[in-house]
C-alpha positions in Angstrom: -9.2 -45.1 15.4 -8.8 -44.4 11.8 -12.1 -46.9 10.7 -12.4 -47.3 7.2 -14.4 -49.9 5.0 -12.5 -52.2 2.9 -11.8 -51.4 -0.2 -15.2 -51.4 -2.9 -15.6 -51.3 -6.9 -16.6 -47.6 -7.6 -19.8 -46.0 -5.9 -23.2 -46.8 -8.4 -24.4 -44.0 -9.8 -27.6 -44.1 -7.2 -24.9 -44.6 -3.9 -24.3 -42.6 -1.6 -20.3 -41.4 -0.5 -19.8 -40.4 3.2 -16.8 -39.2 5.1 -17.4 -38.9 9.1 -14.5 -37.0 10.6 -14.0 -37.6 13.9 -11.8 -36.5 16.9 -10.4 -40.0 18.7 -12.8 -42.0 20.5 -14.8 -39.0 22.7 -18.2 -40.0 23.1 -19.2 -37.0 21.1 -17.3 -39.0 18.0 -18.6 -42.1 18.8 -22.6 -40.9 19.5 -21.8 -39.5 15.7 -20.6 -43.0 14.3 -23.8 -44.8 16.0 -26.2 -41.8 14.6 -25.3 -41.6 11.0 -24.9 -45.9 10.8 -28.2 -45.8 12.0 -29.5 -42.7 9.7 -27.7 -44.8 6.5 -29.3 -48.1 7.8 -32.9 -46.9 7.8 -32.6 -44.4 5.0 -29.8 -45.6 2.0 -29.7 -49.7 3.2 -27.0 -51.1 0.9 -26.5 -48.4 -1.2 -24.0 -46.0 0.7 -20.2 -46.1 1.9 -19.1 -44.8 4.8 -15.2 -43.6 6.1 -15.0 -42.7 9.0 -11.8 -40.8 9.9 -9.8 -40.3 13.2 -8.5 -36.4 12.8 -6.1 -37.3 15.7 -4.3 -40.5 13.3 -4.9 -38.5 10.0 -5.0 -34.5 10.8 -3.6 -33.8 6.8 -7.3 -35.1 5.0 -9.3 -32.5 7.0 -7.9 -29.8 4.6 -9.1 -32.0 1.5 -12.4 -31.5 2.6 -12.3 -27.9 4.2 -12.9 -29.6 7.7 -13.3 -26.9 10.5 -14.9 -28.4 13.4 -15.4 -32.0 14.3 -17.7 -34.4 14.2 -18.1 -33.1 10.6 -19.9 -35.3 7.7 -19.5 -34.7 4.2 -21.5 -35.8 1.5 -19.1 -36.4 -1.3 -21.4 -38.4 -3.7 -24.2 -37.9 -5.3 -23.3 -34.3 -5.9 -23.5 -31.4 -4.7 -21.2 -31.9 -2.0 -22.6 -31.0 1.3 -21.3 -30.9 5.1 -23.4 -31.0 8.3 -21.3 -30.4 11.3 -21.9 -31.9 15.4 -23.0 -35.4 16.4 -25.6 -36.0 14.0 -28.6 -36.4 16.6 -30.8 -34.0 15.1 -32.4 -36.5 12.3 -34.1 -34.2 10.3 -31.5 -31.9 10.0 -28.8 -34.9 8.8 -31.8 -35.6 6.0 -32.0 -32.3 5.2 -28.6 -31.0 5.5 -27.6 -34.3 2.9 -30.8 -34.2 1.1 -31.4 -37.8 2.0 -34.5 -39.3 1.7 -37.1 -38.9 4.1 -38.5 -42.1 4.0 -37.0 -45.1 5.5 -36.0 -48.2 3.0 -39.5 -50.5 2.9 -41.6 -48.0 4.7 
């Protein structure tokens, strides 16, 4: 279930650079997918890219990224790199634990 986007020119400077890791297709992976789609959607709108990576297809890039526990997100870009852990419901704590922006694109 190894979901990746095609292929892009290199991340702007201003984009965003997200890996989801994810444990097969458990509703706990998939309520993750649907939260942090939705949290890019409303917060980064065009200007983020999103991999979103099947632990059980690809177990060998968790160590890349010091994964521990899964659903795990990692912010690789903009720096500093930063990891929030668990199906990404909690809103504010994605925002914070990313330092995204709090306000929604065109609020």
């Amino acid at each position: 279930m190894a979901k990746r986007r095609p292929k892009k020119a290199a991340p702007r400077r201003d984009d965003y650079v997200l890996r989801l890791y994810t444990s097969g297709s458990t509703p706990r992976s998939a309520r993750a997918i649907d939260n942090i789609r939705k949290i890019c959607e409303d917060r980064l709108s065009g200007r983020y890219q999103l991999d979103v990576i099947d632990l059980y297809q690809q177990p060998e890039l968790a160590q890349s990224d010091d994964v521990i526990a899964i659903p795990t997100l990692v912010k690789e870009l903009p720096p500093p790199k930063r990891r929030v852990v668990g199906d990404l419901s909690d809103e504010k704590r994605v925002l914070i634990g990313l330092a995204l922006p709090a306000t929604k694109v065109g609020a």
